[in-house]
N, C-alpha and C positions, 0 to 999 in steps of 0.2 A: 675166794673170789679175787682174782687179779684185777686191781683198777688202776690205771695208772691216769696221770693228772690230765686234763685236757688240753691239748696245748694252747698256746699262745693264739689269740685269736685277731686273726691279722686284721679283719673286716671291721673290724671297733677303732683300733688305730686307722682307719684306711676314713674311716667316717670321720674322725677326731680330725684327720689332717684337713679334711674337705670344710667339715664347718669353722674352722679357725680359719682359712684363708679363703673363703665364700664373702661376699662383700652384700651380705644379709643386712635387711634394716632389722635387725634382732637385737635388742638390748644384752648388753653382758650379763647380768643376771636369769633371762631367761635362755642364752646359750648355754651358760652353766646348769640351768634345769632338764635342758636338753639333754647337756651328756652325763649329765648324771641317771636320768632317764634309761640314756643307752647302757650306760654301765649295768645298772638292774635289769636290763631284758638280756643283757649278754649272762649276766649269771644266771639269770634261769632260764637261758637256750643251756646254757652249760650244766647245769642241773640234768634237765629233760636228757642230755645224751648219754651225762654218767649211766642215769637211771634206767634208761633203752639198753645200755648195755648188761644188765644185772639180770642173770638168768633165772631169779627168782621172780622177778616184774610179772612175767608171762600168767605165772603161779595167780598171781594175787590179781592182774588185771582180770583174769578168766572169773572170780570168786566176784568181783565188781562189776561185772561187763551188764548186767542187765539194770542195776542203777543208771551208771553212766550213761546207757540207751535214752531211757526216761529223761534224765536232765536234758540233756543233747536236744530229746523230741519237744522238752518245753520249750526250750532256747529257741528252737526253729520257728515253734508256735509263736510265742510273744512276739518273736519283729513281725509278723503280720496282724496283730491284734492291737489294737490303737490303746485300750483300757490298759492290759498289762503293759504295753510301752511306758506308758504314763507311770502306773505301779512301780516299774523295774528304776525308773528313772527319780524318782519320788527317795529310793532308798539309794540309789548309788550317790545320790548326792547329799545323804544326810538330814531328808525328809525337806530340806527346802524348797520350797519351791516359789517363793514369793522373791521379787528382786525388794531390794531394801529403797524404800521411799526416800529420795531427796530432801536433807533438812533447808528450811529455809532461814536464812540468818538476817534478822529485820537489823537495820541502823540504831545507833546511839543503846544496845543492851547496857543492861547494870551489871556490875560482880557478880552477882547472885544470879540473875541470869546467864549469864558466859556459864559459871559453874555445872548450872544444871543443863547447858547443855555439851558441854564437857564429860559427865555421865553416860552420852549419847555414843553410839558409833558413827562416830562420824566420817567424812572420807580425807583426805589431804585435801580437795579443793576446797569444802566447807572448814578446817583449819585453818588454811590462807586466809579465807575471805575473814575468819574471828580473828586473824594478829593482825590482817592492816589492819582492821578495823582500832586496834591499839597502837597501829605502827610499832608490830615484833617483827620483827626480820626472822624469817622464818625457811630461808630460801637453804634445799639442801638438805634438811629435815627429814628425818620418817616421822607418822602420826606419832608416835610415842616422843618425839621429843619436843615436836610441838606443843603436844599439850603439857608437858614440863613448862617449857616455856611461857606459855600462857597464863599457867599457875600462878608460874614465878613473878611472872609481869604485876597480877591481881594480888598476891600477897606483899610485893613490896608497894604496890600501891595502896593497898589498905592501910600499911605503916606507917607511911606516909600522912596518909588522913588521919590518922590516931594521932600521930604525932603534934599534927596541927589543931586537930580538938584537947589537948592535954596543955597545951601552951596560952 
């Protein structure tokens, strides 16, 4: 089987140049999702044509063709049926379906409190609102280093209190 490599695919570079110099309210991190996105679909358009070209394809899609029908006929079915939409939706997302309830973070908490709800998933805005409440400067942060921080805040001030109960 003669395959030779696909070439260079202009249309990926042709997108790349458009969204770097597009004047998108798109954060850098999620342009970078973007084309990393694009990359993956470009390799498997690139997959798909190797594989089109493979004189054995024919062979084995012919052996597959009456599976594939059926799937195909349920695909078509489900986006008309409301229950399987829900269903189909239920698993592509990893059975969640519930959005996460807003914590609410009351004034003057204790250590022990902060702690357990540091425990919690909490979002970055509910973080903010726990280190003013300590005045931790928090600005700039991802969740994981906040609550470092938060930690940090609560263990040097317990030593703190130890300190002054021991004297």
């Amino acid at each position: 089987m003669n395959m030779k490599p696909p070439a260079k695919n202009h249309s990926l570079e042709t997108l790349r140049r458009i969204l770097a110099s597009a004047d998108l309210a798109v954060s850098e991190p999620a342009r970078r999702s973007m084309l990393q996105s694009l990359d993956e679909l470009v390799n498997v358009l690139q997959g798909i044509r190797v594989a089109i070209t493979d004189n054995n394809l024919s062979a084995r899609l012919t052996a597959i063709q009456p599976a594939l029908s059926q799937v195909l006929e349920f695909i078509e079915n489900a986006k008309d049926d409301p229950q399987l939409c829900n269903l189909l939706a239920i698993t592509s997302n990893g059975g969640k379906v519930k959005k996460r309830e807003p914590v609410e973070i009351p004034p003057n908490l204790s250590n022990q409190q902060i702690r357990e709800l540091l425990e919690r998933d909490l979002s970055v805005q509910e973080l903010q609102t726990l280190a003013s409440q300590r005045s931790i400067s928090v600005h700039g942060a991802n969740r994981d280093q906040m609550k470092r921080e938060i930690i940090a805040n609560l263990n040097r001030q317990e030593g703190y209190e130890r300190l002054a109960a021991a004297s």
